[in-house]
C-alpha positions as a printed Julia matrix, in Angstrom:
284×3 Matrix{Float64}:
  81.35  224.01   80.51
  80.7   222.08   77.35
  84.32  221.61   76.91
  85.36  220.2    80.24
  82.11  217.44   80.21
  83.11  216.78   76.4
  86.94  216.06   77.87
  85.58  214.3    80.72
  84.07  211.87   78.56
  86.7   211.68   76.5
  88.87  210.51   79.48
  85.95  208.03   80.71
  85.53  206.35   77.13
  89.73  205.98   77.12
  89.48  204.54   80.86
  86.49  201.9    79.87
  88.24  200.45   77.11
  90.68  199.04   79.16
  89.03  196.22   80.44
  91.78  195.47   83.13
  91.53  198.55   84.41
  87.46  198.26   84.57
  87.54  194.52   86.19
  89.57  195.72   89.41
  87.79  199.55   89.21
  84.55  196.88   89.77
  86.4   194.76   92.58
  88.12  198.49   94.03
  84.63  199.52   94.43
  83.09  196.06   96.28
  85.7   196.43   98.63
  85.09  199.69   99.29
  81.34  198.96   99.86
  82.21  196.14  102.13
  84.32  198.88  104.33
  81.78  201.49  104.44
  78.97  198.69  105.48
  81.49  196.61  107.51
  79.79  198.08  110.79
  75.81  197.21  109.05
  77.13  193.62  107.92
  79.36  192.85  111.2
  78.33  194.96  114.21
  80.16  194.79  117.09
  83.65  194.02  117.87
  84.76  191.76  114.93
  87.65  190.96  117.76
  85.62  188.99  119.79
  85.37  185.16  120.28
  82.02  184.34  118.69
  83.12  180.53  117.73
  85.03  177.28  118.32
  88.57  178.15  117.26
  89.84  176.44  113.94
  86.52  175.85  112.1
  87.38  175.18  108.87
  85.64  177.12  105.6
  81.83  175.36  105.4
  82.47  173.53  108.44
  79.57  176.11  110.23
  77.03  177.99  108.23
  77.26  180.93  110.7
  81.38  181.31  109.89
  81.49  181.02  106.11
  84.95  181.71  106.14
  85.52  179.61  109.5
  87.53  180.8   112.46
  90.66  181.83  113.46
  92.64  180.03  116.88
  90.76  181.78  119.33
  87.61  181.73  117.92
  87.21  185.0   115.69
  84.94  184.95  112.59
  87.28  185.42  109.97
  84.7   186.89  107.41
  84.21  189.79  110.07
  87.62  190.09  110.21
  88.19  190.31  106.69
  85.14  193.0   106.6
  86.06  194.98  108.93
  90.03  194.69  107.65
  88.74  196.38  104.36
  88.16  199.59  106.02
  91.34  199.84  107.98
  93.2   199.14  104.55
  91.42  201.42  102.64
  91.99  204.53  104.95
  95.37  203.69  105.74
  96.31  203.14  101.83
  94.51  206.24  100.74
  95.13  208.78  103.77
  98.89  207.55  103.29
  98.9   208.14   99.8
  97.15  211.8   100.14
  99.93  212.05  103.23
 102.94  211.06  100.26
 100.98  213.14   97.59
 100.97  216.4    99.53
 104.42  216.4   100.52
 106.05  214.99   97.1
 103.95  217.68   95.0
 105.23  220.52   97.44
 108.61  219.56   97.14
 108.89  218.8    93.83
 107.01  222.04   92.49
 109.41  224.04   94.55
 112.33  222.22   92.89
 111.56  221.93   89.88
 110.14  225.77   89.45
 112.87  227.3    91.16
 116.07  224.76   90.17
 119.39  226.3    91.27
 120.44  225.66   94.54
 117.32  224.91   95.67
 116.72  221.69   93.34
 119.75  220.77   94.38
 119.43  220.76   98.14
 115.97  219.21   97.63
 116.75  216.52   95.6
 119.59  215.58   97.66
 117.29  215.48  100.54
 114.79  213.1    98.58
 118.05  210.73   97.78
 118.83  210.58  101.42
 115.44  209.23  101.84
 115.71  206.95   99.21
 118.96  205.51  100.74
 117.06  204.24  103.82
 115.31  200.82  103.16
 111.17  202.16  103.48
 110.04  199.27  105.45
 112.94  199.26  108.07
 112.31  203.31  107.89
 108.33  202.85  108.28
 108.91  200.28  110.94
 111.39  202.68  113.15
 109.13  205.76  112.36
 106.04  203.55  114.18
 108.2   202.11  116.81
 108.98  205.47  117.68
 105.53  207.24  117.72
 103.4   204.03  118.65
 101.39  201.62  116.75
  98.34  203.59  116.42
  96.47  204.21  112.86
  97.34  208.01  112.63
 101.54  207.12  112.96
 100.84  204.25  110.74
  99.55  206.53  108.29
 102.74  209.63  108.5
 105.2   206.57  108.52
 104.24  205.31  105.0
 103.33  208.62  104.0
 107.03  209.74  104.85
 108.57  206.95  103.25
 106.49  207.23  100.01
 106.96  210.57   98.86
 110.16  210.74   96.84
 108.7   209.38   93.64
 106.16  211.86   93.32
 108.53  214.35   93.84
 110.51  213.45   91.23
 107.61  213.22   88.57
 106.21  216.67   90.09
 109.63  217.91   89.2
 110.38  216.37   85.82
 106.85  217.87   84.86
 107.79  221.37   86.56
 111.39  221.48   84.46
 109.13  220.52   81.32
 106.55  223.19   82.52
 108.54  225.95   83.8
 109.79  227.88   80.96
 106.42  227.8    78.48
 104.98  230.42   76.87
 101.85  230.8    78.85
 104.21  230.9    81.83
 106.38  233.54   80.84
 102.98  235.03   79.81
 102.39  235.04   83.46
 105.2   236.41   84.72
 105.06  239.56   82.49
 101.49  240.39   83.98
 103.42  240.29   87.35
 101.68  236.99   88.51
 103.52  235.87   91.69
 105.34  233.15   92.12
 103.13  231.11   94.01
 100.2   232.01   92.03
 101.81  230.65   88.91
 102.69  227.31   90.66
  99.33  226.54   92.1
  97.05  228.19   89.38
  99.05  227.54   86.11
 101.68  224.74   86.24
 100.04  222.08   88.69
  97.09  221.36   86.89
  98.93  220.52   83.54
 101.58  218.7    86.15
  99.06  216.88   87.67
  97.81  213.71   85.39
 100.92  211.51   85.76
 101.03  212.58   89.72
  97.88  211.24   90.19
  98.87  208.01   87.99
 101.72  207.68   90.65
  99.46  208.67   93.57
  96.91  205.03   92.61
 100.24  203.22   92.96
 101.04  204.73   96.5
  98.05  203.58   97.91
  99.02  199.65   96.69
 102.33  200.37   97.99
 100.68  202.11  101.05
  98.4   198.35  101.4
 101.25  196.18  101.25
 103.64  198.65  103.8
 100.18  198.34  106.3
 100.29  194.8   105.67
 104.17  194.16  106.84
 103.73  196.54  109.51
 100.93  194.57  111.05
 102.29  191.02  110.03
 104.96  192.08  112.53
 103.31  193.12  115.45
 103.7   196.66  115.25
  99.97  197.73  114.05
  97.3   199.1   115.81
  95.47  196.04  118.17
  92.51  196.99  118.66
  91.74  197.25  115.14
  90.79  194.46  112.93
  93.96  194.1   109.72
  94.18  191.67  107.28
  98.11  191.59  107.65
  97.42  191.45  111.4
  95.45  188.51  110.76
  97.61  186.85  108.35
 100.19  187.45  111.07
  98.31  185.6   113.51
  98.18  182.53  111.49
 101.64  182.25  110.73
 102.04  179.59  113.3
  99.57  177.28  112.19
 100.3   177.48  108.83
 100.93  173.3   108.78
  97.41  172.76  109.96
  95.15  175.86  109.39
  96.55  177.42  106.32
  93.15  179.32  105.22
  93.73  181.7   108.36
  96.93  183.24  106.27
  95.27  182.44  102.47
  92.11  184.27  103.22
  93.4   187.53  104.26
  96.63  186.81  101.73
  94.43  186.53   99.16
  92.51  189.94   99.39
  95.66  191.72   99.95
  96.82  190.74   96.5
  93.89  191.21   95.06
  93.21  194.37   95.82
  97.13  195.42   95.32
  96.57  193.58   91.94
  93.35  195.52   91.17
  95.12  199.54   92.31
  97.78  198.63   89.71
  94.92  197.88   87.2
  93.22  201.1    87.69
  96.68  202.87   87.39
  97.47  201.65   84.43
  93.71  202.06   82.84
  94.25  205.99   85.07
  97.71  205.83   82.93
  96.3   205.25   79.5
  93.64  207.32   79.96
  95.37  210.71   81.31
  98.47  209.84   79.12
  98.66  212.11   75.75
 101.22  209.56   74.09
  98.39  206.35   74.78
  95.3   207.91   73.49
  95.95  206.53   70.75
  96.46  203.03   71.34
């Protein structure tokens, strides 16, 4: 017990002194307030025409983000937005984790013909442009939050695979494994109990990158047309104000904006998650 909190803040001291890493943790976390109290700070439909349309930001107190062209309060909006983002990046990225962990154990623990039917199968994925692929996958099963999330999570999974494998060739054939195996430990058993958790700090690394990818996939998706309408998206909204772009550019910058910032801040944390869970960086 003494051990693990010891290590634990061992890995918190590595993770603070990356300031990066502790700047967009900090701005991570507001946004993830703002989500959870999106329905205390907005309530109601944050669809609805509350306003004139086109009020600029400061033009009215009550809209301190102004409105969009049909009246919408664009702070709600953006509110709101935060916790359709945030599900949809993390759910997909638990969605991409799952399946690139399972396959990638099972190739690289196994390897023969198996590795090599798998990892064909992950390159025939990879072959398919992810955007076009998400975009058919939702067109397909409708533009609803739940086929949102499978389409990006279907997409994404190849990379993870292929670190969950690299780490299960590296892992595979270690003394405490073979240890294993001469007690008569099964298969399984020896995947899930013994090799995964020393597998499993540059998955999750990976994993804080699928969500930003996951963000910016939701983003396109709804910038399109294709996402869910009744619920409030900032690349919905960015996609709404495409066409005034000459005269009301804030409706696009506002909702641009926070999707690169918080895409900016996930890679942050990643790489502060990197140096932190990284044996060859803790010394840096």
């Amino acid at each position: 017990m003494a051990s693990f909190a010891s290590s634990r803040f061992e890995f918190l001291g590595r993770f603070a002194r990356n300031r990066g890493a502790l700047a967009g943790a900090g701005l991570i976390l507001v946004v993830a307030l703002m989500a959870v109290f999106a329905s205390i700070l907005y309530p109601g439909d944050p669809l609805r025409i509350v306003g004139m349309p086109e009020l600029w930001p400061g033009e009215d107190p009550e809209f301190p983000l102004g409105t969009d062209s049909l009246g919408r309060d664009i702070l709600a909006m953006i509110v709101h937005g935060a916790r359709a983002t945030l599900l949809i990046g993390l759910f997909a990225s638990a969605v991409a984790t799952f399946i690139g962990v399972g396959v990638g154990a099972t190739a690289g623990y196994f390897g023969g013909w198996v590795d090599e039917i798998v990892m064909r199968l992950a390159e025939l994925f990879q072959t398919i442009p992810n955007l076009i692929f998400v975009l058919t996958i939702v067109v397909i099963l409708g533009s609803t939050l739940d086929n949102i999330v499978i389409a990006i999570g279907v997409v994404s999974w190849t990379p993870i695979a292929r670190m969950t494998r690299a780490e299960f060739l590296a892992l595979r054939d270690r003394e405490f494994v073979q240890a294993c195996r001469s007690m008569g430990m099964g298969d399984f058993k020896i995947i899930v109990t013994e090799i995964l958790p020393n597998a499993l700090p540059p998955v999750i690394v990976l994993s804080s990158l699928v969500v930003a990818g996951a963000i910016l996939f939701e983003s396109a998706v709804s910038f399109l047309g294709l996402g869910d309408p009744n619920v409030a998206s900032w690349g919905r909204l960015v996609g709404d104000g495409r066409q005034l772009i000459r005269s009301s550019w804030y409706i696009c910058a506002i909702p641009g904006v926070a999707i690169m910032l918080t895409v900016l801040c996930l890679n942050l944390v990643g790489d502060g998650l990197n140096d932190a869970l990284n044996p060859k960086l803790r010394d840096r």
